[in-house]
C-alpha positions as CSV (number, residue, x, y, z in Angstrom):
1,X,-33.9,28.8,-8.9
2,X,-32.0,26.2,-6.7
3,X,-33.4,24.7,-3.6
4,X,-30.1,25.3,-1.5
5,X,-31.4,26.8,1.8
6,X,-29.1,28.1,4.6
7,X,-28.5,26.5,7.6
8,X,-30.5,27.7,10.5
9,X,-29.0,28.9,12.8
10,X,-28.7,26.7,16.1
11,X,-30.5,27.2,19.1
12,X,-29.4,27.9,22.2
13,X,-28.2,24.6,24.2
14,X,-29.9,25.0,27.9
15,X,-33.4,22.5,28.7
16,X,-35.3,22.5,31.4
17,X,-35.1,19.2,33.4
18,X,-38.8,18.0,32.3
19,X,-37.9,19.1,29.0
20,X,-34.9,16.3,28.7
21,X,-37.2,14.0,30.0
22,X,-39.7,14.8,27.3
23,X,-37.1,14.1,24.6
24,X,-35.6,11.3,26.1
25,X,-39.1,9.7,26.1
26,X,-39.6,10.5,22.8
27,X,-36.1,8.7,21.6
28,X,-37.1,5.7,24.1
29,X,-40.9,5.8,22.2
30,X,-39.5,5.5,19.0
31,X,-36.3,3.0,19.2
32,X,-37.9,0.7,21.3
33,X,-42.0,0.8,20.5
34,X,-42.7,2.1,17.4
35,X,-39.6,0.9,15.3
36,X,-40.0,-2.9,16.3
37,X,-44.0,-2.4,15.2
38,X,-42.6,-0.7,11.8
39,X,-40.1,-3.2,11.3
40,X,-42.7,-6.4,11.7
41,X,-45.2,-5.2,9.4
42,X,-42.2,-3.9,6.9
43,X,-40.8,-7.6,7.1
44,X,-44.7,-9.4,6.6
45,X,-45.2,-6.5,3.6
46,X,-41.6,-7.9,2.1
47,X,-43.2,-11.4,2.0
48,X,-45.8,-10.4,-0.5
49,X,-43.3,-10.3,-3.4
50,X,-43.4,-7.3,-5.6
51,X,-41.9,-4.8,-3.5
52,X,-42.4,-1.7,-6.3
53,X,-46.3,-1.7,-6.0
54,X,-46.9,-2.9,-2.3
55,X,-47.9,0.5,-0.5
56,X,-47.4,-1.2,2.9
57,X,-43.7,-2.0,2.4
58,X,-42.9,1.5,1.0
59,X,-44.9,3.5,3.4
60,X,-43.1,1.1,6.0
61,X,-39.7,1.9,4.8
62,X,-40.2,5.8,4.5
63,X,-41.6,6.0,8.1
64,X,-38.2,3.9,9.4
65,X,-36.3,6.6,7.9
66,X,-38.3,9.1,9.7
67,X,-37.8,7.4,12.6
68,X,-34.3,6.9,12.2
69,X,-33.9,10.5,10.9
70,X,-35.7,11.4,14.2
71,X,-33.6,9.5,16.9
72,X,-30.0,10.2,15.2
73,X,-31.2,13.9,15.1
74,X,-32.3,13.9,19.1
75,X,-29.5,11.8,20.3
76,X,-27.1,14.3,18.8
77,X,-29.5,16.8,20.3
78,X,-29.1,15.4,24.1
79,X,-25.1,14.8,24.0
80,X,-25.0,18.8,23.7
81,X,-27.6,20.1,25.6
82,X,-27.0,21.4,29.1
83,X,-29.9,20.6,32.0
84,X,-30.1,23.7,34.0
85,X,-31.9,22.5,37.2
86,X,-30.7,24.7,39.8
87,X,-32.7,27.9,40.2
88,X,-30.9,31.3,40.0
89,X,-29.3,32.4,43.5
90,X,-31.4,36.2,42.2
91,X,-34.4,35.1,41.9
92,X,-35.7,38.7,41.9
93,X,-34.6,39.1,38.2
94,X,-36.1,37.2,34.9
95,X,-33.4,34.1,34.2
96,X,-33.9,30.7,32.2
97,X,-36.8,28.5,33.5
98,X,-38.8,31.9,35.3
99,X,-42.4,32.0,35.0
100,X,-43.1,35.4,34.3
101,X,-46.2,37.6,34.4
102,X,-47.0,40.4,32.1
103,X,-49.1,42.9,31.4
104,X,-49.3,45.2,28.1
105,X,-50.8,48.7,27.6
106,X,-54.6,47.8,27.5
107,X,-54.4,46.0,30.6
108,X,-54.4,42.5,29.0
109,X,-52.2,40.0,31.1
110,X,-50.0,37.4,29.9
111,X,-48.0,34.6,31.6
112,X,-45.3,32.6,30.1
113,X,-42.1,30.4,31.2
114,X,-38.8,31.2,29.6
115,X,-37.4,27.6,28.0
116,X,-35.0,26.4,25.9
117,X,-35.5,26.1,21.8
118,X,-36.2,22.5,22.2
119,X,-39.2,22.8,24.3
120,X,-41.3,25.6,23.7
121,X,-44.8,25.3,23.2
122,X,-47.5,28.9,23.4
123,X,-50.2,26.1,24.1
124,X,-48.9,25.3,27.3
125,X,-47.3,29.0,28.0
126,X,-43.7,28.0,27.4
127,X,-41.6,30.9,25.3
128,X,-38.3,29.7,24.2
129,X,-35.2,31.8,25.4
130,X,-34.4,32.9,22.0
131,X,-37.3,34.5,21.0
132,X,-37.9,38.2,20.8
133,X,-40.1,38.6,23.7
134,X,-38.1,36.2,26.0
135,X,-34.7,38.0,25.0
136,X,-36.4,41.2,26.1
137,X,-37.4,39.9,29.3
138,X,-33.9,37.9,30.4
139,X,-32.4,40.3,33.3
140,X,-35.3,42.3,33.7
141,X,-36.6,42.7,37.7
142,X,-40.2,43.3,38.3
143,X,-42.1,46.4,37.4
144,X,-39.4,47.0,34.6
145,X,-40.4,47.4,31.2
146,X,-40.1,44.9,28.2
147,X,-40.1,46.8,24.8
148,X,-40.8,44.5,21.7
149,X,-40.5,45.5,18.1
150,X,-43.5,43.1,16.3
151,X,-44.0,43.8,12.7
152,X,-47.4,45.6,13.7
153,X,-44.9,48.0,15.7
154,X,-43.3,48.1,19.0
155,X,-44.7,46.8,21.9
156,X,-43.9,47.6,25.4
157,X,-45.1,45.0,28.7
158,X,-44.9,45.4,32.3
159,X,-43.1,42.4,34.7
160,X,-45.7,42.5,37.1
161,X,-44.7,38.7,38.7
162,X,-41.1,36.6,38.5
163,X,-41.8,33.1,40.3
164,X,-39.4,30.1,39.9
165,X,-40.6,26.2,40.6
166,X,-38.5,23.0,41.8
């Protein structure tokens, strides 16, 4: 059995202002923070001598790859990402950065925000645009129906609210 994996496929390449921001917080967090601490206590570990057995210099050197790993990876990231900031001239119909309100069969009501791949996050109501659900809803104008297949079965929602923010 090899451990050759295919590539995933990409996400799509839109991001929400706030979202950029996010990352390039993150990139700014690592190159210019958290490396130069790494770094430091890589260079006093080095000092010690025997580099095989010190865990303080190897731990130190695996977590600068990570970091490096981390910043090459979301500086590619940013170069092709596109910053949708202007809000739809339709704002009657579900588009990228809606907040949109659902309700399912039972009566149970739901409210999420359609982002893109890079910053989605169900703790804070975010669905990314190429989920199942989101993909339903893109294009969609209130009171339409959203039909899901979910491996319990299909699913169906009603838009009961579409609201955009600055």
């Amino acid at each position: 059995m090899s451990r050759y994996r295919p590539p995933r496929a990409k996400g799509s390449c839109y991001i929400t202002p706030e979202g950029e921001r996010r990352l390039r917080d993150e990139v700014r967090q690592l190159w210019k923070i958290e490396r130069p601490q790494v770094t430091a206590s890589v260079h006093e570990a080095a000092k010690n001598g025997d580099r095989s057995e010190n865990g303080d210099y190897i731990y130190g050197k695996r977590r600068l790859r990570e970091i490096d790993s981390r910043v090459r990876f979301l500086t590619k990231r940013l170069e092709e990402l596109t910053v949708v900031a202007e809000m739809p001239s339709n704002r009657d119909k579900v588009y990228f950065g809606a907040w949109v309100s659902l309700e399912d069969d039972d009566g149970k009501e739901f409210e999420y925000r359609i982002v893109g791949p890079d910053e989605f996050d169900l703790s804070q109501n975010t669905l990314s645009m190429d989920s199942p659900l989101a993909k339903a809803m893109l294009g969609k104008s209130l009171d339409d129906e959203v039909k899901v297949v979910t491996p319990k079965g299909e699913t169906l929602y009603y838009i009961t609210a579409i609201r955009y923010q600055k």
